[in-house]
C-alpha positions as CSV (number, residue, x, y, z in Angstrom):
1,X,-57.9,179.8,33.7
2,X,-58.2,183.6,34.3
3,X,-54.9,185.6,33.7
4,X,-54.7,186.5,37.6
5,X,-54.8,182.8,38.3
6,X,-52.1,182.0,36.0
7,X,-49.9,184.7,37.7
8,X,-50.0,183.0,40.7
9,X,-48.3,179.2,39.3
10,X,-44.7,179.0,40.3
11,X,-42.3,177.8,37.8
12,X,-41.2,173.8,38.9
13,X,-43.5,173.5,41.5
14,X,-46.5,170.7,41.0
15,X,-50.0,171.9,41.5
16,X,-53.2,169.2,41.4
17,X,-55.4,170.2,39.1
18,X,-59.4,169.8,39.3
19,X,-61.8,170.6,37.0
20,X,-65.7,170.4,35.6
21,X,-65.5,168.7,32.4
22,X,-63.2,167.6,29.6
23,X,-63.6,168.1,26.3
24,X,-61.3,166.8,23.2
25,X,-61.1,170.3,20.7
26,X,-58.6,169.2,18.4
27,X,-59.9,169.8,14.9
28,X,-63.3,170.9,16.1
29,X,-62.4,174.8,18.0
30,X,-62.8,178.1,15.8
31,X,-60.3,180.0,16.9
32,X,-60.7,184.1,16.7
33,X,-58.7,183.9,13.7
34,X,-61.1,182.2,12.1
35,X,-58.7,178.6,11.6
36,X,-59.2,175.5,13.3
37,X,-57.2,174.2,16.6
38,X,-55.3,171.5,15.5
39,X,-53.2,169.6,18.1
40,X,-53.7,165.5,17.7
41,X,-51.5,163.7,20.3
42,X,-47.9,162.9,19.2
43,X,-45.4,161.3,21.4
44,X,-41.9,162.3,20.5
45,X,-38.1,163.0,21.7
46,X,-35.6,165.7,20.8
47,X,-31.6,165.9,20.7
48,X,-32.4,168.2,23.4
49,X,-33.6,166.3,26.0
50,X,-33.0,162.6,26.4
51,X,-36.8,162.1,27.7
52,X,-39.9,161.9,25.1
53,X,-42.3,164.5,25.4
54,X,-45.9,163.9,25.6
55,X,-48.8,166.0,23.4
56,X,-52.0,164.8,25.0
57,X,-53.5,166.8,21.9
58,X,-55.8,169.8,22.3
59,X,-59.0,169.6,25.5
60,X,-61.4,172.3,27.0
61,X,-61.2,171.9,30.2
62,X,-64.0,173.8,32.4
63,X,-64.6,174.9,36.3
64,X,-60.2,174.6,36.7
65,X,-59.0,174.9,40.2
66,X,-55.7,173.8,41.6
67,X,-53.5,173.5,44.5
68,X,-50.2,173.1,45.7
């Protein structure tokens, strides 16, 4: 997503999101830096919040659009 698209989400408001293709990264993207992206999934919950949180792990998504 371009940095002027970004700009536009609202914070707490659901958007559907579409998109191209779908590809799983994790362990397998170069970043700039040189290193590896690493983000496997992990399902987990915090003192902070009584709900778990979901890491779907790390995916290229191409062609994003969304809507309200």
């Amino acid at each position: 997503m371009t940095e002027n698209g970004a700009s536009e989400l609202v914070k707490d408001k659901k958007y559907h999101i579409s998109f191209n293709s779908i590809e799983d990264v994790s362990n397998k993207l170069i970043l700039p830096s040189g290193r590896t992206l690493y983000n496997n999934p992990n399902i987990y919950k915090t003192s902070l919040d009584e709900r778990p949180s979901v890491n779907p792990g790390g995916f290229l998504l191409r062609g994003v659009t969304f809507s309200e």
